[in-house]
C-alpha positions in Angstrom: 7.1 57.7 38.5 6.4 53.9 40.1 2.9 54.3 38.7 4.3 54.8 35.1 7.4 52.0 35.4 4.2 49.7 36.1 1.8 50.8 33.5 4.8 50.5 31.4 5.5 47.0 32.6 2.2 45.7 31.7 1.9 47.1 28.4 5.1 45.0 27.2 3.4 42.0 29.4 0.1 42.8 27.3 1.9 43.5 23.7 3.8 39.6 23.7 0.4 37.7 23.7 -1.3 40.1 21.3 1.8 39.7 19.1 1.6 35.9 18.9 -2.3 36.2 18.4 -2.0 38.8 15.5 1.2 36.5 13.8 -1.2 33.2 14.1 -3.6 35.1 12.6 -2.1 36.6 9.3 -0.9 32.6 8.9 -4.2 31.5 9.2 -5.2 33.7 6.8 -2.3 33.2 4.4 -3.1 29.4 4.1 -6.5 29.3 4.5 -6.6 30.7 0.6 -4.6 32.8 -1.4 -7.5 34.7 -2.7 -9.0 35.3 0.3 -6.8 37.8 2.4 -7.9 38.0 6.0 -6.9 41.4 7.7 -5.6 41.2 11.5 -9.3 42.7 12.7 -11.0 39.0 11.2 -9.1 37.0 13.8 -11.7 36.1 16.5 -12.1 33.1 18.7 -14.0 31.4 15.5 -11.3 31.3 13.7 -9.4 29.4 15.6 -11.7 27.2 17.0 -12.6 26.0 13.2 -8.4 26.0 12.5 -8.2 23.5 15.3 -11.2 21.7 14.5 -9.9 21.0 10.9 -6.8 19.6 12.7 -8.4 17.6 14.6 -10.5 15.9 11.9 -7.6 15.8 9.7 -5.4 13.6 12.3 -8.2 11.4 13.3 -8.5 10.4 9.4 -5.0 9.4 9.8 -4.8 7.3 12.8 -8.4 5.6 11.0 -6.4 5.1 7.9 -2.9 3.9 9.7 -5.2 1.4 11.3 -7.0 -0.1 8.4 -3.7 -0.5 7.3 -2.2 -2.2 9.8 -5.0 -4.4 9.9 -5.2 -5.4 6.2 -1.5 -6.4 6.5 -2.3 -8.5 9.5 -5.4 -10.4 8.5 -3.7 -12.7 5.7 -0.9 -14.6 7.6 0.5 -17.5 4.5 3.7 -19.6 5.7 4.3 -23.5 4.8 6.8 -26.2 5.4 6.0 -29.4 4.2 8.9 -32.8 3.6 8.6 -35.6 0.9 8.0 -39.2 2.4 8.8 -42.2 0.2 6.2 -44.7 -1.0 8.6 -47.5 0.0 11.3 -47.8 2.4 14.4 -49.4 3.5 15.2 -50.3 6.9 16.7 -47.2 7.7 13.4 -45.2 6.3 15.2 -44.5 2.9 13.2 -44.9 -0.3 13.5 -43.1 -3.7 10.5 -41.3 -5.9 10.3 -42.3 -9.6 11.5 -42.1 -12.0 8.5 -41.6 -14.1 7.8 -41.6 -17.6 6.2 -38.3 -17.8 6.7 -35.1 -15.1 4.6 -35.8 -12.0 3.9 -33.5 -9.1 5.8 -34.2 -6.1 3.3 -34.3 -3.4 4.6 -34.1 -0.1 2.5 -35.1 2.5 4.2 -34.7 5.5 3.3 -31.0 6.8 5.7 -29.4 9.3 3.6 -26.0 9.3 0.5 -24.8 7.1 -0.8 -21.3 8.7 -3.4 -20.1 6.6 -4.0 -23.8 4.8 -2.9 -22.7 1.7 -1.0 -25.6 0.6 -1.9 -29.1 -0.1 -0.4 -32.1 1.4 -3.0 -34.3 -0.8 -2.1 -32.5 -4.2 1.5 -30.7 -3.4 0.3 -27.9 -4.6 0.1 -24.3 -2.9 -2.6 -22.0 -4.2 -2.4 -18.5 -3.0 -5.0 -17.1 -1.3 -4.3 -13.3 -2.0 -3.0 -11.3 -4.5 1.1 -10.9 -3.5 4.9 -11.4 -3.4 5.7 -14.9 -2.1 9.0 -16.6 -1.3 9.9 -20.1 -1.9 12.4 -22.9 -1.5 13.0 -26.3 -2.3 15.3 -28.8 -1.3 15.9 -32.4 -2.5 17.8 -35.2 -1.6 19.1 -38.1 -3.1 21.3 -41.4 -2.7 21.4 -43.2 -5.5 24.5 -43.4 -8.4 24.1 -43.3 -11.8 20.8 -41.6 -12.1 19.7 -38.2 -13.2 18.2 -35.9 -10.1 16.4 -32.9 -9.4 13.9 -30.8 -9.1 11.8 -28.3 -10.9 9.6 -25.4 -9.2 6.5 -24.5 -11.1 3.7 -21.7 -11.2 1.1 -22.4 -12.5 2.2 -24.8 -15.7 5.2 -22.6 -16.2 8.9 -23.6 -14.9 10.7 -21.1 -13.1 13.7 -22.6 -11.6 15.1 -26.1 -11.0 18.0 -27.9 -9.4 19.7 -30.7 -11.5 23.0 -33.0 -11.7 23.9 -36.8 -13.0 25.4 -38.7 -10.3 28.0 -41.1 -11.6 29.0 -44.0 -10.0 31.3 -42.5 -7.2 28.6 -40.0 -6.5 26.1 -41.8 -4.1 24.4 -38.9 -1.5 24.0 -35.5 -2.6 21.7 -32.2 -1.7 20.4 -29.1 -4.0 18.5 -26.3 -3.2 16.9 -23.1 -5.1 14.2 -20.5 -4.6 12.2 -17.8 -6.4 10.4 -14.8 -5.3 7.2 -15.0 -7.0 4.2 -12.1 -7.6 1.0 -14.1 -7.6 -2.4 -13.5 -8.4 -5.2 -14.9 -5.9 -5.5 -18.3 -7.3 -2.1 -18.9 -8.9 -0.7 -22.6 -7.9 2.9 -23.0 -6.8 4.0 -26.7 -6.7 7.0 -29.1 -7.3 7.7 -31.1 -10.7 10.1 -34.0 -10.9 10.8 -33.9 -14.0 10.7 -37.3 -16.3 13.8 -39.8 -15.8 14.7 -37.9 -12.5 13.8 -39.1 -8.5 14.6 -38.3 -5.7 15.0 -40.0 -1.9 12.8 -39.5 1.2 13.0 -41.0 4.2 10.1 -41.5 6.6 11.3 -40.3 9.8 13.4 -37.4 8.6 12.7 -34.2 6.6 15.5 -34.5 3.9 13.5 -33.9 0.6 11.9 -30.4 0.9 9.5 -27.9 0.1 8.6 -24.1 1.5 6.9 -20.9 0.9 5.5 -18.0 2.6 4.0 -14.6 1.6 6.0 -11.6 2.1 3.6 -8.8 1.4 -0.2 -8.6 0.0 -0.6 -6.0 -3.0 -4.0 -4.8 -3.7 -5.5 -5.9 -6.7 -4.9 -3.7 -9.9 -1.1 -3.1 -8.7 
């Protein structure tokens, strides 16, 4: 009677691990192909070592792929702060820009950051160096009454937003901001325009009058 209760015992022991083998098997075989049936006798040790080997190949493709990708978004690094200085100054550092006949670039020259060197303190301009979404900002600052101010951000030879006001007589200091989010093709300029009749004030020790940009994600080309 012990000797059956035993053999007994290690028959249910034995039928568990063939269970989960033959189950594993009739899934491998249902999607493997549906016009392929695999019958329970197919299942061998080659089966499963080309299942696992599929796997395998299939999740180091992934981790290749999640790695190119987190590289391409981490090779291109765009970001720039850059402040207007005056051509002439006042005792205090204060000096105004234009106004001009015609609309002339604001350049300015003084650069708090440039990573990737993608604007230009000599022309004002920012060109971008990948196809993608960018963000920028302007501010400008003026002192001075009875004049027309502002500012006008451009791409390319297009205007896309500006700041303007007249400041009367009992309106002496003022600031204006704006900003766009911009898609740009590799190439495309981004700059500041002051318009004609307008200026604006610097000052040559502090960044009052300014301009910013940086790119906030790259899109591959065709998007």
């Amino acid at each position: 009677i012990r000797l059956q209760v035993q053999t007994k015992t290690m028959m249910k022991k034995t039928m568990l691990p063939l269970q989960l083998i033959v189950m594993v098997c009739l899934s491998y075989g249902q999607a493997d192909d549906s016009t392929n049936q695999h019958s329970t006798s197919d299942c061998s040790f080659g089966s499963f070592s080309t299942l696992f080997s599929g796997l395998s190949a299939e999740v180091g493709n992934l981790r290749r792929e999640v790695e190119d990708l987190r590289k391409s978004r981490n090779t291109v690094g765009v970001a720039f702060s850059a402040a207007l200085r005056p051509p002439t100054q006042d005792s205090q550092g204060y000096g105004n820009t234009g106004p001009f006949q015609a609309d002339t670039n604001l350049v300015h020259t003084h650069v708090i950051t440039n990573v990737g060197n993608a604007f230009s303190p000599r022309t004002g301009v920012f060109t971008a160096p990948v196809n993608g979404v960018y963000y920028f900002t302007f501010t400008s600052y003026t002192w001075k009454n009875e004049a027309n101010i502002g500012v006008a951000l451009y791409k390319n030879h297009e205007e896309v937003a500006l700041v303007y006001e007249y400041q009367d007589k009992g309106d002496n200091e003022d600031f204006a901001s704006n900003g766009a989010t911009l898609q740009l093709a590799k190439g495309d300029t981004v700059s500041l325009v002051l318009p004609s009749g307008f200026q604006v004030t610097g000052n040559a020790f502090r960044n009052l009058s300014t301009f910013s940009g940086f790119l906030l994600f790259h899109i591959e080309e065709g998007q």
